[in-house]
C-alpha positions in Angstrom: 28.8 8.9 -140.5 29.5 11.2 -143.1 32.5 11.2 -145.3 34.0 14.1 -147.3 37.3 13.4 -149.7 38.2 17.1 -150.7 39.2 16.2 -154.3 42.7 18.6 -154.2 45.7 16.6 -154.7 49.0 17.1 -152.6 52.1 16.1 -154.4 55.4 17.5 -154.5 55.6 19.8 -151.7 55.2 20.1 -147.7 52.0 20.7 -146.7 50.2 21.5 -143.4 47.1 20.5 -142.7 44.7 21.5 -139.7 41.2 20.6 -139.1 39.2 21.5 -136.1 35.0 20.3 -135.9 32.7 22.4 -134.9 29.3 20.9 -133.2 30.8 17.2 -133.5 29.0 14.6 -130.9 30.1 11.2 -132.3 33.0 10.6 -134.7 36.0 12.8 -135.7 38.5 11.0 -137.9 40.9 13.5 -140.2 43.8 12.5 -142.1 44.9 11.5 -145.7 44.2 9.0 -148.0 46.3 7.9 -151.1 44.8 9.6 -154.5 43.1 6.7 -156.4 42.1 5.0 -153.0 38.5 4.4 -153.1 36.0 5.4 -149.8 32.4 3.9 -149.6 30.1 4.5 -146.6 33.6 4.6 -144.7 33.8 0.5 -145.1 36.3 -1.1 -147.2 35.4 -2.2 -150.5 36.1 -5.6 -151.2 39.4 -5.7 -153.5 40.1 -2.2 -153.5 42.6 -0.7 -150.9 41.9 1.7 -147.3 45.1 2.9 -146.0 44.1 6.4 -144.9 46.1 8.1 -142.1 43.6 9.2 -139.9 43.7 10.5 -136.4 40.5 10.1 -134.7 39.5 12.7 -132.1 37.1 11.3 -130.2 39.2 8.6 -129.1 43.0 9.9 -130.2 43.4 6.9 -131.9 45.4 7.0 -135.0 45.0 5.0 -137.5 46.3 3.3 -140.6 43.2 2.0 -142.1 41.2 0.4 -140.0 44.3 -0.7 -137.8 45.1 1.1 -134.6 48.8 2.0 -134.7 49.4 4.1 -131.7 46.5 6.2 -129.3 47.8 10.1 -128.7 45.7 12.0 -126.8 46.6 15.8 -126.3 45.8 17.5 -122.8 44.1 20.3 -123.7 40.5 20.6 -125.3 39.5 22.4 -128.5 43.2 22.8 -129.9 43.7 22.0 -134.0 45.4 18.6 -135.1 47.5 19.6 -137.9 48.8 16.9 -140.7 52.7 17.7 -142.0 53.1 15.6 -145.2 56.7 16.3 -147.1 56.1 15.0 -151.0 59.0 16.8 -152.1 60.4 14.4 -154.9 64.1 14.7 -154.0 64.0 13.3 -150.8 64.4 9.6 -150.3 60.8 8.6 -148.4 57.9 10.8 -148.2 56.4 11.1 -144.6 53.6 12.5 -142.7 54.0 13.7 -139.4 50.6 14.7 -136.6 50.9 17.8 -134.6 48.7 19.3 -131.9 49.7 23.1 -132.5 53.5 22.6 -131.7 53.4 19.3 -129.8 54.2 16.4 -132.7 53.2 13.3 -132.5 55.3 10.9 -131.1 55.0 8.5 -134.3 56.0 9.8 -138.0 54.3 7.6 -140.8 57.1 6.9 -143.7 57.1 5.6 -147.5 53.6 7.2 -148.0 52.6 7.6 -151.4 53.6 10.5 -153.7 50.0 11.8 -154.2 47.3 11.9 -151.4 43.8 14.0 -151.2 41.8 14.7 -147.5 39.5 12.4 -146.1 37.4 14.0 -143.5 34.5 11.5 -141.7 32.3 12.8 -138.7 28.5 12.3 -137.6 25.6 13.1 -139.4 24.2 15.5 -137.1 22.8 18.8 -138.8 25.1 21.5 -137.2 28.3 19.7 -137.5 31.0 21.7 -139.6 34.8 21.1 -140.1 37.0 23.8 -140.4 40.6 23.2 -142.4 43.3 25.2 -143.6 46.0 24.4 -145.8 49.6 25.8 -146.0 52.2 24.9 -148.9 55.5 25.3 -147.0 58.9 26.0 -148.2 60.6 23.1 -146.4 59.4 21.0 -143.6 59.2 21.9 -139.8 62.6 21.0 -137.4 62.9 17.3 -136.9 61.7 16.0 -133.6 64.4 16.1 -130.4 65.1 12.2 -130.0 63.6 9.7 -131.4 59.9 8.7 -132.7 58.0 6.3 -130.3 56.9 4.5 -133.4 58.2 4.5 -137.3 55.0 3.0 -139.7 55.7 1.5 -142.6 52.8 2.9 -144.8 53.5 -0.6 -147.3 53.4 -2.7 -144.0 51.3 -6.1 -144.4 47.9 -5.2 -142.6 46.9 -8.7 -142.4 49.8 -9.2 -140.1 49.2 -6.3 -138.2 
């Protein structure tokens, strides 16, 4: 499995984020993972802390760590997963929100920290590629119509999990 951490820092804005491999066989995980937050051969490091956000694609599972939180599959093939994250610093919690084109998620990650970088793991195999794009926003998108199937608690105790 390889892992890529693109080393620019989001803070203080709304992002989005899409990703879409190219080639992938095994493994697509995508998502975000607090700046300072250490990644080694995609296993957690004794002592040291792995709370990415992460959807995986090959199995829409996503993910707080290593910890299944809610499986989200979209229906149609080859369409981009796209990461909202609102660090504007006048707004009580900062959040990430999944999307698949317009279709969000129906979980919304909350109290997530105030400065995160990309974390990017897939298969080793010669010809795979990720493609991502990223968009500085003016404000976040329309909050979701009802209510989210799932509210995480990026502090929650993973132990108890």
């Amino acid at each position: 499995l390889n892992l890529k951490s693109i080393r620019s820092i989001f803070e203080k804005a709304v992002f989005r984020v899409s990703n879409k491999y190219i080639n992938s066989e095994n493994s697509r995980r995508f998502g975000f993972i607090a700046d300072g937050d250490e990644i080694l051969n995609n296993i957690p490091v004794a002592g040291k802390n792995f709370r990415a956000i992460i959807y995986d694609e090959k199995e829409g599972i996503i993910r707080l760590g290593w910890h299944e939180v809610f499986r989200w599959i979209p229906t149609k093939e080859g369409r981009k997963i796209i990461f909202e994250v609102d660090l504007r610093e006048d707004i009580a919690c900062n959040t990430i929100r999944i999307f698949c084109e317009f279709e969000e998620s129906p979980i919304i990650f909350i109290n997530v920290p105030k400065r995160l970088k990309l974390y990017f793991a897939y298969d080793s195999q010669p010809d795979t590629k990720f493609n991502h794009q990223i968009f500085k926003l003016l404000k976040p998108t329309n909050p979701k119509d009802g209510e989210y199937e799932k509210i995480v608690e990026y502090n929650m105790d993973l132990i108890q999990y």
